[in-house]
NULOFI-499294 format. One record per residue: y negated, z, x negated of N, C-alpha, C in turn. Coordinates in steps of 0.05 Angstrom, whole numbers, plus 5000, padded with zeros to 4 digits. Layout:
LOGU   n_Y   n_Z   n_X  ca_Y  ca_Z  ca_X   c_Y   c_Z   c_X
LOGU     Y     Z     X     Y     Z     X     Y     Z     X
...
***
This chain:
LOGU   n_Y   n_Z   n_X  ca_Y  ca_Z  ca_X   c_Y   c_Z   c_X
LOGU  3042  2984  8356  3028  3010  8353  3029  3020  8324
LOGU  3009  3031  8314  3002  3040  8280  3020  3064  8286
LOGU  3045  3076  8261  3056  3086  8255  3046  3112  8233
LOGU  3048  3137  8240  3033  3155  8219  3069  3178  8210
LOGU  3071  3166  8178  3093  3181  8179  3080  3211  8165
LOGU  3086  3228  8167  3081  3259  8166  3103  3275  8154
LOGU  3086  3292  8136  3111  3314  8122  3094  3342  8110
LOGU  3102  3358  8110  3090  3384  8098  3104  3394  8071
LOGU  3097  3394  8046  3110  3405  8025  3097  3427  8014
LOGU  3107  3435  7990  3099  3467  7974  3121  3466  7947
LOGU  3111  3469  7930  3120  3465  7903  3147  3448  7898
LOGU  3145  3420  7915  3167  3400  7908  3159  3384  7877
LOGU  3137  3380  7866  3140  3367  7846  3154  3342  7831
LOGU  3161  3339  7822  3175  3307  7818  3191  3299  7832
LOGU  3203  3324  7854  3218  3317  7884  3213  3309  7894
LOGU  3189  3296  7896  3173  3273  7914  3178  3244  7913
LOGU  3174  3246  7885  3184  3215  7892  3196  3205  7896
LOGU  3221  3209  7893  3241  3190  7906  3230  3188  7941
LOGU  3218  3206  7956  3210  3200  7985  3180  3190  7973
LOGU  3171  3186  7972  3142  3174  7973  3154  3138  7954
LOGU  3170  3133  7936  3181  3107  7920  3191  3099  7943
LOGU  3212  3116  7968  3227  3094  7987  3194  3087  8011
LOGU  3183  3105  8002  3162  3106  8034  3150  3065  8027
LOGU  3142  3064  8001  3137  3040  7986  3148  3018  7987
LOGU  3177  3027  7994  3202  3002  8000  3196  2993  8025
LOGU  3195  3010  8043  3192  3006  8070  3182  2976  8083
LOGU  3212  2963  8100  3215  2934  8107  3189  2937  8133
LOGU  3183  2957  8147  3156  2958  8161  3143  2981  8145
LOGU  3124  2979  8134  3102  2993  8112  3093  3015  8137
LOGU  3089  3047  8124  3073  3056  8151  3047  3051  8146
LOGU  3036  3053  8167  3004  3055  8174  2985  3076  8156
LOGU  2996  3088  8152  2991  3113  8133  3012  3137  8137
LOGU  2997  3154  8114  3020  3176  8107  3009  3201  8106
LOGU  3012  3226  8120  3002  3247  8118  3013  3267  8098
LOGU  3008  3281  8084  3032  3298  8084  3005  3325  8078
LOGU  3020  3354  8088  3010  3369  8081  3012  3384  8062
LOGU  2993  3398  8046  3009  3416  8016  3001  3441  8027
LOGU  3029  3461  8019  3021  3490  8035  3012  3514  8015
LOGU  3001  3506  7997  2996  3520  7968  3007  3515  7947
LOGU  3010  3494  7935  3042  3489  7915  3023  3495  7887
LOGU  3038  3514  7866  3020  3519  7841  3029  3502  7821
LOGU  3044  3482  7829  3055  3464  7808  3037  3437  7806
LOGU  3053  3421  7805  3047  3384  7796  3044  3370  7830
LOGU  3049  3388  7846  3057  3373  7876  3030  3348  7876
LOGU  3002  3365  7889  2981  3347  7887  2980  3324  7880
LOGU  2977  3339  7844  2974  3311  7825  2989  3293  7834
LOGU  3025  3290  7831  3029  3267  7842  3021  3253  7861
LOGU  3019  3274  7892  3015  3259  7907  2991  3241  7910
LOGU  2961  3250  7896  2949  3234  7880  2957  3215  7867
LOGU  2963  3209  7847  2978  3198  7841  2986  3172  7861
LOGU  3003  3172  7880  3010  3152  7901  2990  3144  7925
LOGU  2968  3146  7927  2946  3141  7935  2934  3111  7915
LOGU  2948  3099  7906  2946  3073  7893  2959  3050  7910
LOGU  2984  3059  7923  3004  3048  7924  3020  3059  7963
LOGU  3004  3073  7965  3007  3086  7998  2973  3092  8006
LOGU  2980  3090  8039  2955  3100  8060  2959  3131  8059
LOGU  2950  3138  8038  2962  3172  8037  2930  3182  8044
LOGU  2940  3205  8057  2928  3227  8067  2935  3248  8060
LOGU  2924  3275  8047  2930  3295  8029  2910  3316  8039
LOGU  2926  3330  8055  2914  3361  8065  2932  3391  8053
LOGU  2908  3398  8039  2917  3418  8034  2909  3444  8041
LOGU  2925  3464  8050  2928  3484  8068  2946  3511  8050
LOGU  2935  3528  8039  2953  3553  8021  2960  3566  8050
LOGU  2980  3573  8045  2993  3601  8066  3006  3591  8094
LOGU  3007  3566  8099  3019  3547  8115  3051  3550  8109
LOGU  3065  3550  8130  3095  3554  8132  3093  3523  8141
LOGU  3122  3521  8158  3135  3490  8145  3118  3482  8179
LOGU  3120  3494  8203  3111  3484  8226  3080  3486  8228
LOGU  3070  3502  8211  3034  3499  8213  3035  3476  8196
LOGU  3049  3472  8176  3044  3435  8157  3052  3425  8178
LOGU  3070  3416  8190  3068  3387  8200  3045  3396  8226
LOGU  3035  3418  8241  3009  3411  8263  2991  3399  8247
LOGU  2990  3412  8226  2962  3401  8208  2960  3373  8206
LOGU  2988  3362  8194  2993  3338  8194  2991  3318  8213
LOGU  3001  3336  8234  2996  3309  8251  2969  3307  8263
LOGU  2958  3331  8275  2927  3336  8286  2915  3311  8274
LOGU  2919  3307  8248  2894  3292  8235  2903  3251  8229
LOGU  2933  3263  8244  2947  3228  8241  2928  3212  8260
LOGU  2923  3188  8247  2908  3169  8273  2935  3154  8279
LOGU  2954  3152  8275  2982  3133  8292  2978  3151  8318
LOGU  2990  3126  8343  3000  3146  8368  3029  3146  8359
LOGU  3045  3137  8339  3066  3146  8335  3079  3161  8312
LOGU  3086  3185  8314  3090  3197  8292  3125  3191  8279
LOGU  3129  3190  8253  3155  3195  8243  3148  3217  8227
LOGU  3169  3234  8227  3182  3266  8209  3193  3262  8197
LOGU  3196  3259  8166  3211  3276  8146  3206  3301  8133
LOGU  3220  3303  8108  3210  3323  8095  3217  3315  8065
LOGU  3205  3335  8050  3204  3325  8017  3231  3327  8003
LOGU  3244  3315  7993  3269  3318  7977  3285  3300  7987
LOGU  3275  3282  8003  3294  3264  8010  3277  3229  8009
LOGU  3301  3216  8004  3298  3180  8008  3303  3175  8032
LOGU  3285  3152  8043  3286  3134  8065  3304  3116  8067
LOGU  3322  3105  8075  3334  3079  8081  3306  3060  8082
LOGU  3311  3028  8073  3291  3021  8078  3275  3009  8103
LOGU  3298  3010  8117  3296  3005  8145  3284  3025  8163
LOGU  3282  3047  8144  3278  3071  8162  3261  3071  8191
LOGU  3233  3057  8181  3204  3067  8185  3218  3036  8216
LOGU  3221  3025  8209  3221  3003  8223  3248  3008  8251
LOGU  3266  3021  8244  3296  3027  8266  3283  3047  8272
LOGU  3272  3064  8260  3258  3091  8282  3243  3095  8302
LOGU  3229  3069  8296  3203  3071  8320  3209  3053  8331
LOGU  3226  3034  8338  3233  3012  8352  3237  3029  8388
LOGU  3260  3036  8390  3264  3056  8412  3236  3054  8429
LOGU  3216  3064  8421  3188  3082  8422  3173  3055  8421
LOGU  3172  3041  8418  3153  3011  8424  3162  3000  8440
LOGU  3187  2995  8446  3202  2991  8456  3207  2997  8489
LOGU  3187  3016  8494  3186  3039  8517  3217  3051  8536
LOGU  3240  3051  8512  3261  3062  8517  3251  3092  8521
LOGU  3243  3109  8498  3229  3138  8494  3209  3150  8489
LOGU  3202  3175  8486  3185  3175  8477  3185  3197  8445
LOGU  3208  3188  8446  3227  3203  8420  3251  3184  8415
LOGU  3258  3191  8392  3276  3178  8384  3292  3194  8351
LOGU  3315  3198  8353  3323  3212  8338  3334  3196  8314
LOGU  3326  3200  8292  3345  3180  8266  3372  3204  8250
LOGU  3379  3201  8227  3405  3208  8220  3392  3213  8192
LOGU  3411  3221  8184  3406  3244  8159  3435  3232  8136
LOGU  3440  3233  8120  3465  3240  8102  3461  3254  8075
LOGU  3485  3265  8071  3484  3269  8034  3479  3250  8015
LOGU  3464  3261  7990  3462  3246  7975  3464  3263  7945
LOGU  3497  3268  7946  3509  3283  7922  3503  3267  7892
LOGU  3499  3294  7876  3492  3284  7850  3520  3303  7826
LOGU  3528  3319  7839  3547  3330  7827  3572  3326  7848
LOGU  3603  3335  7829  3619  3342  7848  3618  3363  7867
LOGU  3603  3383  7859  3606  3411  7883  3586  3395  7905
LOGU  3563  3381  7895  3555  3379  7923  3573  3351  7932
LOGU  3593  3340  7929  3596  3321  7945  3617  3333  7959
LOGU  3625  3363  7952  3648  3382  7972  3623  3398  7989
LOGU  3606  3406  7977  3582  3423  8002  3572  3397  8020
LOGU  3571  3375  8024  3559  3355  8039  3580  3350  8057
LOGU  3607  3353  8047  3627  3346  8064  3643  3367  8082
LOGU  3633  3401  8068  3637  3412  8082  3623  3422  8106
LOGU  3599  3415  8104  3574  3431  8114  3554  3409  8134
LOGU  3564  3372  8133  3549  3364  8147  3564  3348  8157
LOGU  3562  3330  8191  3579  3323  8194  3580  3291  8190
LOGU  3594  3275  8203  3590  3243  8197  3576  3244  8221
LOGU  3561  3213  8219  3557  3204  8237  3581  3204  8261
LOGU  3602  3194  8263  3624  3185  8286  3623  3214  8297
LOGU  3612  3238  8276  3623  3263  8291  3593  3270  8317
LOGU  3582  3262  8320  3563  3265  8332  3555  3257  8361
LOGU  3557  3271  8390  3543  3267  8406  3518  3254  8413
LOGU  3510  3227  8410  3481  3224  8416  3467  3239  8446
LOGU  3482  3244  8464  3468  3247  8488  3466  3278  8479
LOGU  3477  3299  8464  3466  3325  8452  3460  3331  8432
LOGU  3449  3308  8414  3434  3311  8382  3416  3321  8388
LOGU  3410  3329  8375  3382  3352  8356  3377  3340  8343
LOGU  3354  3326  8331  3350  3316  8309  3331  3339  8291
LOGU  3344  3331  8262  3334  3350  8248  3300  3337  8232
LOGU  3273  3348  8229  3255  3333  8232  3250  3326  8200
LOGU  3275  3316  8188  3273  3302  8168  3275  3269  8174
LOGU  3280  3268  8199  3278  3240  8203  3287  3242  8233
LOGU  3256  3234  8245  3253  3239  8280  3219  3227  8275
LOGU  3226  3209  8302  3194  3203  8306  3193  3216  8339
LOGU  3161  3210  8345  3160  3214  8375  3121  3199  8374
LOGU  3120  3204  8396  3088  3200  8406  3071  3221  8394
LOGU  3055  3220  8388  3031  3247  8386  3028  3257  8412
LOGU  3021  3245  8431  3018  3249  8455  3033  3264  8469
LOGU  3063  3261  8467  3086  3282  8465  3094  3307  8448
LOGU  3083  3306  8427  3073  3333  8409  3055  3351  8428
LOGU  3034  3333  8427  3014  3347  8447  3018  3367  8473
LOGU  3043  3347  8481  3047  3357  8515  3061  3384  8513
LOGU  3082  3390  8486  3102  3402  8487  3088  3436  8477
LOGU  3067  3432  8457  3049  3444  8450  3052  3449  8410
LOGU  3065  3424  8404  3067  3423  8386  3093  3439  8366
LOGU  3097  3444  8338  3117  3456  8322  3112  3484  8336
LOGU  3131  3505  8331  3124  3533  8341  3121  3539  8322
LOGU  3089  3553  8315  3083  3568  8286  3098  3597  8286
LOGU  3100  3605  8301  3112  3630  8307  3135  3634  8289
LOGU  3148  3606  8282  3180  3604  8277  3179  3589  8254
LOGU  3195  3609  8226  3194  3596  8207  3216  3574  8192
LOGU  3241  3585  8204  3265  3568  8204  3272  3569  8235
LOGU  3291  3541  8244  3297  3529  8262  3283  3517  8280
LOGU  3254  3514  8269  3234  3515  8286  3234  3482  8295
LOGU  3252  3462  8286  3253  3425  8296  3277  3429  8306
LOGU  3293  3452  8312  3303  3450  8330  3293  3458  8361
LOGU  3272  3479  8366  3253  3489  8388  3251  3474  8394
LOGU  3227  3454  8383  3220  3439  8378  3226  3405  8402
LOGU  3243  3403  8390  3273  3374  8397  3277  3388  8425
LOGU  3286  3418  8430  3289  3425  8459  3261  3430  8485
LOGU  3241  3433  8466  3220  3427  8485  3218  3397  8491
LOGU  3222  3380  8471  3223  3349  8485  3234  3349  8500
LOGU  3263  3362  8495  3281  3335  8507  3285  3357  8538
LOGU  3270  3382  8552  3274  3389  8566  3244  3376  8583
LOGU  3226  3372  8571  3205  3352  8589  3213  3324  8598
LOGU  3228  3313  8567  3229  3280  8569  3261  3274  8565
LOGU  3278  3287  8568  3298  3272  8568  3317  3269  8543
LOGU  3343  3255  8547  3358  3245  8523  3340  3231  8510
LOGU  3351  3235  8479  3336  3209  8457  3354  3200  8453
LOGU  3350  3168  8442  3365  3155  8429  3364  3157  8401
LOGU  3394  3157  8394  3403  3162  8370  3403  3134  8353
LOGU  3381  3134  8333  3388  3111  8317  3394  3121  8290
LOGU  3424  3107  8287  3442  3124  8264  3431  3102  8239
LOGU  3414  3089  8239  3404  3067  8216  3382  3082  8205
LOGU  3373  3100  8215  3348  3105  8212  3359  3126  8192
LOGU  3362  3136  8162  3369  3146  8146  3352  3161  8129
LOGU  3360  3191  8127  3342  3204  8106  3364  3215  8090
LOGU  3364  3211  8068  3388  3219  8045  3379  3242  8030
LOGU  3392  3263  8029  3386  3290  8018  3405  3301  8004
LOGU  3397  3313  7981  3420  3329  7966  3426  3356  7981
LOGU  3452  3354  7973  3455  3382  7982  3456  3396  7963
LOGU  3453  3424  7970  3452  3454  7955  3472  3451  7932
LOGU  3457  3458  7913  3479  3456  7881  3495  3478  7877
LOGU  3493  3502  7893  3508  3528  7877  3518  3543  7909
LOGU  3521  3564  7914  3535  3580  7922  3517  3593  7939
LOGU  3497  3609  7913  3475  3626  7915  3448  3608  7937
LOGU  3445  3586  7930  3432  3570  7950  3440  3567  7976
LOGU  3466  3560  7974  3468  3551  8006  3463  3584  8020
LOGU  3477  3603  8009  3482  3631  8015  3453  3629  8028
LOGU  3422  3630  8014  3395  3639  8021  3380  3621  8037
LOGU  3402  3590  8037  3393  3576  8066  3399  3575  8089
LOGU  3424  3587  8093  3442  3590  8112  3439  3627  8118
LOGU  3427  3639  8109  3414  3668  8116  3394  3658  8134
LOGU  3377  3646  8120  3345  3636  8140  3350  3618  8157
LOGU  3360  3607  8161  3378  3587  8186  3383  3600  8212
LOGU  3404  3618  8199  3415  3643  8215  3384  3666  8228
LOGU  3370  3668  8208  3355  3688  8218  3326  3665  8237
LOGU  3330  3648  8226  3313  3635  8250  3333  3628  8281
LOGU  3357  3635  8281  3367  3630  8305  3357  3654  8321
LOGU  3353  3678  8300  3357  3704  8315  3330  3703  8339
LOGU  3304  3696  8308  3284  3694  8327  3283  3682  8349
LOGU  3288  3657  8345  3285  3638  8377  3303  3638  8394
LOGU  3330  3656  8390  3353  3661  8407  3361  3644  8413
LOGU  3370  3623  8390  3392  3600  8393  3424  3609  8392
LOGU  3438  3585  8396  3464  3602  8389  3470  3616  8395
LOGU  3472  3635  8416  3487  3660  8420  3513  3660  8417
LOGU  3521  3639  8431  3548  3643  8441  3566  3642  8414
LOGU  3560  3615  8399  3570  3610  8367  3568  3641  8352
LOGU  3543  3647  8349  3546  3680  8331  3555  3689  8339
LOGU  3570  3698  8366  3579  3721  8379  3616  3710  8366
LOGU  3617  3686  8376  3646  3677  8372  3652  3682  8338
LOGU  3632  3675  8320  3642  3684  8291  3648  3714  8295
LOGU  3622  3732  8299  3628  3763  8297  3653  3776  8306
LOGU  3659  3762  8327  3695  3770  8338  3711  3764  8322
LOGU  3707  3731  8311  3729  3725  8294  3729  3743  8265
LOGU  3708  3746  8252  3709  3774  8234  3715  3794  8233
LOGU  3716  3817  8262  3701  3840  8258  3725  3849  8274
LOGU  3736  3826  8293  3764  3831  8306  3794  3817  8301
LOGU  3783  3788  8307  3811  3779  8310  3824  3777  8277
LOGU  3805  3781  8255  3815  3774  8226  3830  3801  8214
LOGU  3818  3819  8223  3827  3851  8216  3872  3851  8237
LOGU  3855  3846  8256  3887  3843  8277  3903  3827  8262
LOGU  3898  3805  8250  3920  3783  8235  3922  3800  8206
LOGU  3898  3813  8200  3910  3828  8171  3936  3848  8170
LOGU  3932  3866  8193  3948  3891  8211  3970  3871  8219
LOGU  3976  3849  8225  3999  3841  8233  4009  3829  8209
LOGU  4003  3816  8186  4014  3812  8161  4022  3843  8151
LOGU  4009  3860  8153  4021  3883  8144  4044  3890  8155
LOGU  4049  3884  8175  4069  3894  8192  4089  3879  8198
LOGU  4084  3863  8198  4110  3825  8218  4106  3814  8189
LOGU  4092  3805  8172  4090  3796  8151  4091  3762  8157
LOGU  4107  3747  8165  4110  3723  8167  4096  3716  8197
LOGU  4095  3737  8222  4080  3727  8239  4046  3725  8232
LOGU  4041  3742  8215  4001  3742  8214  3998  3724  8194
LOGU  4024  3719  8177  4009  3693  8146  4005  3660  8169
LOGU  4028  3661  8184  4021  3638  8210  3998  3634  8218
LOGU  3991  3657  8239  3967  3658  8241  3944  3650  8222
LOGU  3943  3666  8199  3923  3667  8184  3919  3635  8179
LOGU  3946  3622  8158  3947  3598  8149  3934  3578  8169
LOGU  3954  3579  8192  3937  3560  8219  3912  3553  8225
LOGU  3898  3584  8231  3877  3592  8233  3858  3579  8215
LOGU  3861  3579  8181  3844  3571  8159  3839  3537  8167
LOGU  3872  3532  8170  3875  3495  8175  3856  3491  8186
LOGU  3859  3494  8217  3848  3495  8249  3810  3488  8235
LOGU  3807  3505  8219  3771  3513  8213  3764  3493  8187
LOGU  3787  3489  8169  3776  3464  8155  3784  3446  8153
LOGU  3799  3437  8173  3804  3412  8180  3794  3386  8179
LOGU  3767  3392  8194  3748  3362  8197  3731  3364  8174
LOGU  3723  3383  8153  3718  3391  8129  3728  3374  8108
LOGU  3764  3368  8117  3785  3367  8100  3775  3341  8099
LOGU  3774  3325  8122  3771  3304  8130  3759  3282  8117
LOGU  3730  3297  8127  3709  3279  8109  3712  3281  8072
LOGU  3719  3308  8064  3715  3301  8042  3741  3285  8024
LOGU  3766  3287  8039  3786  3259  8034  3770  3241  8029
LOGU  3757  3231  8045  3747  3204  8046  3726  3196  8031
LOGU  3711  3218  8017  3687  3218  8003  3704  3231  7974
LOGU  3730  3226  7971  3739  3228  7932  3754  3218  7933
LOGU  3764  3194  7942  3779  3163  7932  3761  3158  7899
LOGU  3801  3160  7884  3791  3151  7857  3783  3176  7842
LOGU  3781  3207  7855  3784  3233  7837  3813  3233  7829
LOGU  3811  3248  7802  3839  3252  7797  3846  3277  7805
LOGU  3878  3279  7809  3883  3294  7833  3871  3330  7827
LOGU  3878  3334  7800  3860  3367  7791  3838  3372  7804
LOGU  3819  3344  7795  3790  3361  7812  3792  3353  7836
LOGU  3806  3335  7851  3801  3330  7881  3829  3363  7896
LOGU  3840  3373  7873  3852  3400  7889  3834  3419  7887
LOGU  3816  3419  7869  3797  3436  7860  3771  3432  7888
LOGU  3767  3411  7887  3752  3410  7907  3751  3420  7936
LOGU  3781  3406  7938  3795  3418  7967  3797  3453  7974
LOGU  3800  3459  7949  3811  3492  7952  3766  3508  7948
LOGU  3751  3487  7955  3722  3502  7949  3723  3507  7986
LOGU  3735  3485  7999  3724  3490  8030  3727  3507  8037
LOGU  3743  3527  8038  3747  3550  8051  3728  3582  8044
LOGU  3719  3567  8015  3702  3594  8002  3670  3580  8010
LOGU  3659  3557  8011  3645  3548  8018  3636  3558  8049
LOGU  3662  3545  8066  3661  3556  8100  3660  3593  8100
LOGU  3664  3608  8081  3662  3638  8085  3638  3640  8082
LOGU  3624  3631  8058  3591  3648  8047  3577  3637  8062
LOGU  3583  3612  8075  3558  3597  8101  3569  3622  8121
LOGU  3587  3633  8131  3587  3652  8152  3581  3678  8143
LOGU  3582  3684  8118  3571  3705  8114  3538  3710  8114
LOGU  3533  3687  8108  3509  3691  8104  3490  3685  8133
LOGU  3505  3680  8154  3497  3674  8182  3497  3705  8189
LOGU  3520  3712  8191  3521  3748  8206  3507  3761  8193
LOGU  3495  3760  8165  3477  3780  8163  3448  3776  8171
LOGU  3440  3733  8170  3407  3733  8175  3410  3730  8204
LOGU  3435  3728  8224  3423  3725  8250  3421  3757  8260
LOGU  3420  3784  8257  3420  3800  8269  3387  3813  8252
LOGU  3383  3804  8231  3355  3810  8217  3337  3792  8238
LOGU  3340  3769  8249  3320  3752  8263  3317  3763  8299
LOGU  3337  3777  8297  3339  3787  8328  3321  3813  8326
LOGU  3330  3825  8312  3310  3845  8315  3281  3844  8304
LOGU  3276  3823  8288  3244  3809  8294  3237  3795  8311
LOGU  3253  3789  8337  3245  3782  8358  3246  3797  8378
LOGU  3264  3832  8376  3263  3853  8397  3240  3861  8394
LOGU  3221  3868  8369  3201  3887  8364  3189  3867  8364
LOGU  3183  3837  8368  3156  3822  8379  3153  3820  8409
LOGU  3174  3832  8419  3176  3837  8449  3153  3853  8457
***
């Protein structure tokens, strides 16, 4: 079956190529390539012009399109019955195109979920990748989500589910993944199938992606139970362990210390194993970022998931 891989961008610019150079590597070539542009005032186009030498590219462009009206656009106009998802800023494994859609020819699914990793270019991001994503081993296949930087399915199954939710501007491939997989079932997880992404270089970034994260949970009312369990641990149980360091002094630093371990633990984990060969200053330096890293990702959750809820009370 002809393979249509699909992506929606907006002012990525020379961030392309590295995903459009691996799309080129590709040990099964796709069939063609959609991608949508959602108004980008930069160089986006031109390049992707540009790779219309060298790819089955398809180039729709659409101003005022958010990330789930690009990929309908995208795919509406794919002639594959099988679609693969990424997105711009990231490399393919070269295997990618070929382990993803196997599953799906295969008539195992009619989805199939691929895997994602970091692809650090500084030290802070190889502590934000290790804090913030997990390994493969850490992962459930029978309850992945795949994120639609690397996920194929049928068109036909797009179709059925009723497509991306335009409604929803962040979290929206997670809706998404749960309208499949509540029509069709578990997917299989193929951990070969690889999209490599940098992570967030600063502070201030992760802070305004992990706000919109958060506030797209609000809208689609994911997560409850997780936001509710941070807001206690903030708003109650952290104030109680402050009040008991004030008071017992050695019973609340227990707590507290424990507590911190307990939360960056598997944090701790991965990023051991990702600075073999740092010398020990910056690998303490690094170690001591998890815990300020794990605060501003929760800070920045409690403030965008209660902004997204109440843009979903008053769309009521």
């Amino acid at each position: 079956m002809n393979v249509s891989v699909i992506s929606t961008v907006k002012n990525e610019g020379e961030a392309l190529r590295p995903l459009l150079d691996s799309l080129i590597q590709q040990t099964r070539p796709p069939d063609e390539v959609v991608i949508c542009d959602g108004g980008s005032t930069d160089n986006t186009v031109e390049i992707l012009t540009e790779y219309k030498r060298w790819l089955p590219l398809k180039i729709i462009v659409a101003p005022g399109t958010n990330i789930s009206q690009g990929r309908n656009r995208a795919i509406a106009v794919a002639a594959g019955p099988i679609i693969a998802a990424t997105d711009a800023g990231v490399a393919l494994s070269p295997t990618w195109v070929e382990d993803l859609v196997r599953p799906i020819e295969e008539n195992e699914s009619v989805v199939a979920s691929g895997w994602f990793e970091a692809d650090p270019y500084t030290d802070f991001e190889v502590v934000m990748g290790s804090t913030v994503l997990p390994d493969c081993s850490d992962v459930n296949p029978a309850s992945f989500l795949p994120s639609s930087r690397s996920v194929a399915f049928l068109k036909s199954a797009w179709e059925e589910v009723g497509g991306y939710p335009e409604w929803l501007d962040y979290s929206e491939d997670l809706v998404f993944d749960m309208a499949l997989r509540e029509r069709y079932g578990q997917f299989p997880f193929v951990d070969t199938a690889v999209a490599y992404f940098r992570p967030r270089g600063s502070l201030t970034s992760f802070f305004k992606q992990y706000y919109y994260y958060a506030r797209g949970d609000g809208k689609a009312n994911l997560w409850v139970r997780r936001h509710l369990i941070r807001y206690i641990t903030y708003l109650l149980a952290l104030p109680f362990i402050f009040r008991l360091i004030w008071r017992e002094k050695w019973q609340g630093w227990l707590l507290l210390v424990g507590g911190m371990a307990a939360y960056c633990w598997r944090p701790a984990q991965r990023l051991w194993n990702n600075t073999w060969g740092w010398r020990p200053p910056s690998r303490l330096r690094a170690f001591a970022l998890i815990p300020i890293i794990r605060f501003v990702g929760d800070v920045a959750k409690m403030l965008g998931y209660p902004v997204g809820l109440v843009w979903r009370l008053r769309q009521r």
